[in-house]
RODO-2510 file (C-alpha; in nm, 4 decimals, decimal comma):
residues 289
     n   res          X          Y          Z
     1     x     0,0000     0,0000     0,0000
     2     x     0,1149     0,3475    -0,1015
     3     x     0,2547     0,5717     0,1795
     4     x     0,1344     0,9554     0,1713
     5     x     0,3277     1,2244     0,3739
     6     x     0,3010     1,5911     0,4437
     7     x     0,5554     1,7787     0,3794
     8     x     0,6414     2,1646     0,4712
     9     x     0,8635     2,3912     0,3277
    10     x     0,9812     2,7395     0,3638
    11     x     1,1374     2,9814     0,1430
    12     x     1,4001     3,1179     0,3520
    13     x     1,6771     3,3345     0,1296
    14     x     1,9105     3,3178    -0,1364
    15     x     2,2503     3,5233    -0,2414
    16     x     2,5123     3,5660    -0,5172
    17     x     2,2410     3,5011    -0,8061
    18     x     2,3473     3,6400    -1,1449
    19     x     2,2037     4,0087    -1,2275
    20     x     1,9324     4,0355    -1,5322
    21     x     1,8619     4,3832    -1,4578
    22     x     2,1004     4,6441    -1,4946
    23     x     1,9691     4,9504    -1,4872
    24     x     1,7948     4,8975    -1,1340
    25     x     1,7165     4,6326    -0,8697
    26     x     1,5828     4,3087    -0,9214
    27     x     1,2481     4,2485    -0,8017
    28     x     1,2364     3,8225    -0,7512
    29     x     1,0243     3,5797    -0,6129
    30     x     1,0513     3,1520    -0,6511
    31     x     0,7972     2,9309    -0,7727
    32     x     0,7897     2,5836    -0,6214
    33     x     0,6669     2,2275    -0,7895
    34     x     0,6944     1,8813    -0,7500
    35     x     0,8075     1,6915    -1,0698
    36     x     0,6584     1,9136    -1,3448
    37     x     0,3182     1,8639    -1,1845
    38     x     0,0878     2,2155    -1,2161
    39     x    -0,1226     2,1588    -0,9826
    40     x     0,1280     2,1227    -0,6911
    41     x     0,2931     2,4779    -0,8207
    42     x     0,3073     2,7662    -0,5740
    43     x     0,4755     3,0598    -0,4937
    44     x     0,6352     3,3000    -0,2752
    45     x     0,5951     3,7329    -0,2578
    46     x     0,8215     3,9575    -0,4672
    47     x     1,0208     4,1005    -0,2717
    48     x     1,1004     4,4517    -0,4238
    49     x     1,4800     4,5540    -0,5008
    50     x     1,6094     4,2341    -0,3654
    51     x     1,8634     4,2474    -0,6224
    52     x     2,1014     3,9369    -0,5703
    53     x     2,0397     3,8543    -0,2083
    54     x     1,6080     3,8524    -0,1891
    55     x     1,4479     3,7382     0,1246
    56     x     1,1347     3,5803     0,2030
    57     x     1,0439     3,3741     0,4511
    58     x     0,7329     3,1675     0,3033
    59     x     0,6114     2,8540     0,4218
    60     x     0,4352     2,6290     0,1415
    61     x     0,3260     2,2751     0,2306
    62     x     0,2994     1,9988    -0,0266
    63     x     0,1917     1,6176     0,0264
    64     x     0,4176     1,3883    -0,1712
    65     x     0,3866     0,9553    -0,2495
    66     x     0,6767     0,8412    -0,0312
    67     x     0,6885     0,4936    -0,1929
    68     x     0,7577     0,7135    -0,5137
    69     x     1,0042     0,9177    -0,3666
    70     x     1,2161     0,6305    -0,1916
    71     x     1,2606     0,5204    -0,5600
    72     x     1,3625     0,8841    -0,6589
    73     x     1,1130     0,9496    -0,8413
    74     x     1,0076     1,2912    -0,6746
    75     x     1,1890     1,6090    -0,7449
    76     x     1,1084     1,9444    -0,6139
    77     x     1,1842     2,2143    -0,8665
    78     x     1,2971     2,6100    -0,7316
    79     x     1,2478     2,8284    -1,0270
    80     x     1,4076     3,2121    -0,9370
    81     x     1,2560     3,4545    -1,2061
    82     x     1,2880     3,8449    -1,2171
    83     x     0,9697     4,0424    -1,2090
    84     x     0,9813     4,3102    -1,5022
    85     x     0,7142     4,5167    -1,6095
    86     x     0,7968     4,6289    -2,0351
    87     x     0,9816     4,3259    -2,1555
    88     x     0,8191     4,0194    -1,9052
    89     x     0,9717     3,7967    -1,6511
    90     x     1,3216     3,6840    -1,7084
    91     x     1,4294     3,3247    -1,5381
    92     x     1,7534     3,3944    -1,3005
    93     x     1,8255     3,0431    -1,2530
    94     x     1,6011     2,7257    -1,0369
    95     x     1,7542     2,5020    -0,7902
    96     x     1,6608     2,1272    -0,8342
    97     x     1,6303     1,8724    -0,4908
    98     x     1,5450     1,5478    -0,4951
    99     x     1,2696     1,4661    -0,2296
   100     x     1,4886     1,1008    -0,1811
   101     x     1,7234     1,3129    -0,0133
   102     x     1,5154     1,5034     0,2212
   103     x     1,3798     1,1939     0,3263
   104     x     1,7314     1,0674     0,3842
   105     x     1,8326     1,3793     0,6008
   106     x     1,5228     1,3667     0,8083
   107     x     1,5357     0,9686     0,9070
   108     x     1,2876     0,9190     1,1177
   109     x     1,2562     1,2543     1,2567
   110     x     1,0011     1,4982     1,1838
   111     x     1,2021     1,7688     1,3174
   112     x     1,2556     2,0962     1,0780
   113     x     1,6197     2,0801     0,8549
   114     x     1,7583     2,3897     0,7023
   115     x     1,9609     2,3595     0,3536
   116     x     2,1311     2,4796     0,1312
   117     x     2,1088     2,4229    -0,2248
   118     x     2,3285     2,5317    -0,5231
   119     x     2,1324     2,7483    -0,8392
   120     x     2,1860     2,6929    -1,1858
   121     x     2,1440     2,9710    -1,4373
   122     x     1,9469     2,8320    -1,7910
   123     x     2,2751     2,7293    -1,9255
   124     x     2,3258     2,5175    -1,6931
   125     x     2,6315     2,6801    -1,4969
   126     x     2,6170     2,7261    -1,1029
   127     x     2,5575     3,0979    -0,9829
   128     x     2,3957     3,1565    -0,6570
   129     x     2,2497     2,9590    -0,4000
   130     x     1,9191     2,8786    -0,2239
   131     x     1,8232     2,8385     0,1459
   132     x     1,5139     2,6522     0,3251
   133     x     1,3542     2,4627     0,5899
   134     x     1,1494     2,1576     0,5451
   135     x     0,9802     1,9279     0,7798
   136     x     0,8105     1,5599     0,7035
   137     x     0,4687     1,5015     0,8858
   138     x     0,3069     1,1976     1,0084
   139     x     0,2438     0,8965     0,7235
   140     x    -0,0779     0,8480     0,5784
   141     x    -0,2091     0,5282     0,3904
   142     x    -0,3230     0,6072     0,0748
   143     x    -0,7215     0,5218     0,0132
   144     x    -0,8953     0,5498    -0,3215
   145     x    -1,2296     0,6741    -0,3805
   146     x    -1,4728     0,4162    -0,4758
   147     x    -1,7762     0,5302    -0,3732
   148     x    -1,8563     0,7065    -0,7272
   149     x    -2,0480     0,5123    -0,9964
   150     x    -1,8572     0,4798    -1,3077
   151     x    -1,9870     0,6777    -1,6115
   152     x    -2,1566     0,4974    -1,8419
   153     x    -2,2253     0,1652    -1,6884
   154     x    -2,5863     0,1081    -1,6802
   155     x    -2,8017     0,1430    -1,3687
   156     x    -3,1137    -0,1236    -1,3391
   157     x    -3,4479     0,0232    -1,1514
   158     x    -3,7583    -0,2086    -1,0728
   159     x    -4,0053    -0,1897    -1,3095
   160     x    -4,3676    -0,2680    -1,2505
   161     x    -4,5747    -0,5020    -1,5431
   162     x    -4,8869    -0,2800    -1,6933
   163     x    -5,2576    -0,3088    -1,5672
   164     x    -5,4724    -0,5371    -1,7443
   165     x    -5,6678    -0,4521    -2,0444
   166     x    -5,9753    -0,5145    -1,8691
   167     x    -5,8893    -0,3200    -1,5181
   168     x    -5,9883     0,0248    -1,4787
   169     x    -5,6932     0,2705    -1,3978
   170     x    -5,7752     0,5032    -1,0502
   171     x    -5,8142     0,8651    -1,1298
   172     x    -5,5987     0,9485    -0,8305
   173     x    -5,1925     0,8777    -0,8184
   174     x    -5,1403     0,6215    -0,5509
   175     x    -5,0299     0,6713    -0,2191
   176     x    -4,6700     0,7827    -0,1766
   177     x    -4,6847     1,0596    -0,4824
   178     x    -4,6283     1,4162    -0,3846
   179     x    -4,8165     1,6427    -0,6092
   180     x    -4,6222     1,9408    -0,5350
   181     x    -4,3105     1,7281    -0,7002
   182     x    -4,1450     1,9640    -1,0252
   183     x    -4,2535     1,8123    -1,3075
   184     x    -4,5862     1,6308    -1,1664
   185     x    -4,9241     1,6819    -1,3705
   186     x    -5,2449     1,5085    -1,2279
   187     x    -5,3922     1,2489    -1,4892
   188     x    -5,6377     1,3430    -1,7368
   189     x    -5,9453     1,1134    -1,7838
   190     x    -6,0593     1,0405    -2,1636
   191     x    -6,4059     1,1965    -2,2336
   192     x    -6,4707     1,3870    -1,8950
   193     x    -6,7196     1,6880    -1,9247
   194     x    -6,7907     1,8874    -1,5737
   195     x    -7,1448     1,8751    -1,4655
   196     x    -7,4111     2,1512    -1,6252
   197     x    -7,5146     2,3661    -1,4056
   198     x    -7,9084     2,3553    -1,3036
   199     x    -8,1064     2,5366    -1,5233
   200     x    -8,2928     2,8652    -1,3598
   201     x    -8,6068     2,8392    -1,1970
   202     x    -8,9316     2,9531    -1,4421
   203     x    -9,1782     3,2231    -1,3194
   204     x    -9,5200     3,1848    -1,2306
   205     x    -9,7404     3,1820    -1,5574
   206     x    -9,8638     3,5438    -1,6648
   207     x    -9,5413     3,6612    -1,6121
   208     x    -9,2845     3,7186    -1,8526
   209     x    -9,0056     3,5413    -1,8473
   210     x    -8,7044     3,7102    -1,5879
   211     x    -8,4082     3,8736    -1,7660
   212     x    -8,0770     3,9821    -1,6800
   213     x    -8,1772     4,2758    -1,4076
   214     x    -8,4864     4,2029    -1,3400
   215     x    -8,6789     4,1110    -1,0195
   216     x    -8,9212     3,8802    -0,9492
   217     x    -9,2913     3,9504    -0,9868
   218     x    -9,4367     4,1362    -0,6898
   219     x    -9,6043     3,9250    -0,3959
   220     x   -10,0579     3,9815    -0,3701
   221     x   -10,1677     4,3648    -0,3763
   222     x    -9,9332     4,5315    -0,4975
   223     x    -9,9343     4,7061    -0,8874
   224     x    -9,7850     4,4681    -1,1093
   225     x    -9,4041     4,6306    -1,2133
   226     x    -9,3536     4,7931    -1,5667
   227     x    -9,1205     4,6351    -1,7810
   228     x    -8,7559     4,7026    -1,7658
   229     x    -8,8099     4,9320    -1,4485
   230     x    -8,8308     4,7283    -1,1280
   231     x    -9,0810     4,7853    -0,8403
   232     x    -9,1896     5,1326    -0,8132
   233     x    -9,1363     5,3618    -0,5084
   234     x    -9,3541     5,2814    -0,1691
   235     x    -9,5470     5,4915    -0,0950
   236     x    -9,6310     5,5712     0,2451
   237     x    -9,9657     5,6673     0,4446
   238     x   -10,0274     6,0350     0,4896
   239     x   -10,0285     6,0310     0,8838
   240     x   -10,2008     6,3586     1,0841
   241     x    -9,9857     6,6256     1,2069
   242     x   -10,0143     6,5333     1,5725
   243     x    -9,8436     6,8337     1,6793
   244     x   -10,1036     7,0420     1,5495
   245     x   -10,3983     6,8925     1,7211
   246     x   -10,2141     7,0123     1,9877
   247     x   -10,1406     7,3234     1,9325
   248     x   -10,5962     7,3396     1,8351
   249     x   -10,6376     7,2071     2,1735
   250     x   -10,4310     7,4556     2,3617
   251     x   -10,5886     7,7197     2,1567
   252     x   -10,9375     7,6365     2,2104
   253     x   -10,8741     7,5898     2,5716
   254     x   -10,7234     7,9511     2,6195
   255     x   -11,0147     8,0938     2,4886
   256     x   -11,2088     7,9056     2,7341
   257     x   -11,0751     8,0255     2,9949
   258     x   -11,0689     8,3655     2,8836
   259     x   -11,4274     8,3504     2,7908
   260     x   -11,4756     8,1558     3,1679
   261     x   -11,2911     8,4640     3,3462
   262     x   -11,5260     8,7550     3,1911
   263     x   -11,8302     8,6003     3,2838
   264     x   -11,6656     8,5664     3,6594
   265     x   -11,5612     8,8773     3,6257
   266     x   -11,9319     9,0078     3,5601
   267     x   -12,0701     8,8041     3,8325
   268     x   -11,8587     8,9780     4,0609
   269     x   -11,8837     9,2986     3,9775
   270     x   -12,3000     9,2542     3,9529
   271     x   -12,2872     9,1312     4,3233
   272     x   -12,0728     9,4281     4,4443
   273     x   -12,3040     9,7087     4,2606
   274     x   -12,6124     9,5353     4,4649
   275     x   -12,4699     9,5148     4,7832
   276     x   -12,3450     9,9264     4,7479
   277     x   -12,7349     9,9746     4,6444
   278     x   -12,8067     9,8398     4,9991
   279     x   -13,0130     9,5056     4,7942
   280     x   -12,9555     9,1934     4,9670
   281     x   -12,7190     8,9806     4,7386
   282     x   -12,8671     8,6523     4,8872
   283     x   -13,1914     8,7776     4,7934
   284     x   -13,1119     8,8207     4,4154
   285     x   -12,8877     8,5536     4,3942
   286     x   -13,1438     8,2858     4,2845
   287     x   -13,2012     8,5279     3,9460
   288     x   -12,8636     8,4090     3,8848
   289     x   -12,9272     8,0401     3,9602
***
């Protein structure tokens, strides 16, 4: 079984690299890979006018095959290039380090090693030379994933044999279906008509026949209702003016009791001329009677 390891590294420095920019600083920074492979590639800052001697102190971690690197199969690639803005990047020079020998200087230890490695310009010739640290972790077995189907291998479902010819199919989906499902449409029955509606109920004969805004014909005693005007206004019993009976009563008995007081008013004074006359008023009172 394969063996899978962590592995950490960091950038550290690196001095006496060869100059591709003359007229100012070199602005550098290193990418890192594992045997050609893109997908392990990464890389450090720039550091700005580093010039020969850049610095950068970047950690990176990889995870390598360590049965493939015991057979030295692994190599970890530095690549030093020169930032430049009007002509492009320039390559200064990479630094190449067999993961075999990491392993090697570690042993069983997965304490952090600092080394130095020579760089080689693109011709090929040493000039410079790169330092870093790098620390193994704990091994790993190596498990593949299986639990994915394979494309294109055919996938069998249970199938269930059609109703008989003679066996009538339920309107309703059977128990289990969600209607609210995306896609789900409720089954249409062949030749289904919704029920007519009752017809209206007729009038009473002698009427016409009711139309759209019309009423119905008026109940016993009352006028029959003109066509194409409804029932006419009620009208209402003219009731007496109560409040003027009143007012007739009060009236009549004012003058009453006017009329009432004079004729008081006459007795009395007829009595009083008598009794100045010296007349008895008993004796004349039964003329009054």
């Amino acid at each position: 079984m394969e063996q899978m390891r962590p592995l950490e590294i960091t950038v550290i420095s690196a001095k006496g690299l060869k100059k591709v920019k003359h007229l100012s600083k070199m602005d550098v920074y290193v990418v890192v890979k594992i045997s050609g492979d893109s997908s392990t590639e990464q890389k450090t800052p720039l550091h700005k006018d580093g010039g020969t001697s850049p610095k950068w102190n970047h950690a990176m971690h990889f995870t390598i095959n360590e049965t493939l690197a015991r057979t030295n199969s692994l190599v970890i690639t530095f690549k030093l290039i020169c930032c430049r803005t009007f002509r492009g990047d320039k390559d200064i020079g990479e630094a190449q380090v067999p993961v075999k020998e990491l392993l090697d200087s570690a042993g069983n230890s997965n304490a952090t090693k600092y080394v130095t490695y020579p760089v080689k310009k693109p011709s090929g010739k040493p000039k410079g030379e790169l330092n870093f640290l790098f620390r193994f972790g704990e091994k790993t077995p190596s498990c593949g994933v299986t639990s994915y189907p394979v494309h294109g291998t055919a996938m069998s479902y249970q199938m269930y044999p059609p109703p008989p010819n003679n066996v009538a199919v339920p309107a309703y989906p059977p128990v289990g279906y969600n209607p609210l499902a995306v896609g789900f449409q409720h089954p249409v029955q062949e030749g289904y008509k919704p029920a007519a509606a009752p017809p209206p109920p007729q009038p009473p004969l002698g009427y016409p026949p009711l139309g759209p805004g019309s009423f119905p014909p008026p109940a016993a005693g009352y006028p029959p209702v003109a066509p194409g005007y409804g029932y006419p206004p009620m009208v209402q019993p003219e009731r007496k003016n109560e409040s003027g009976d009143g007012i007739a009563l009060g009236a009549a008995a004012l003058v009453g009791g006017l009329l009432g007081g004079i004729l008081l008013g006459d007795l009395v004074s007829d009595a009083a001329a008598s009794y100045e006359a010296g007349c008895d008023a008993y004796e004349n009172a039964a003329s009054y009677i």
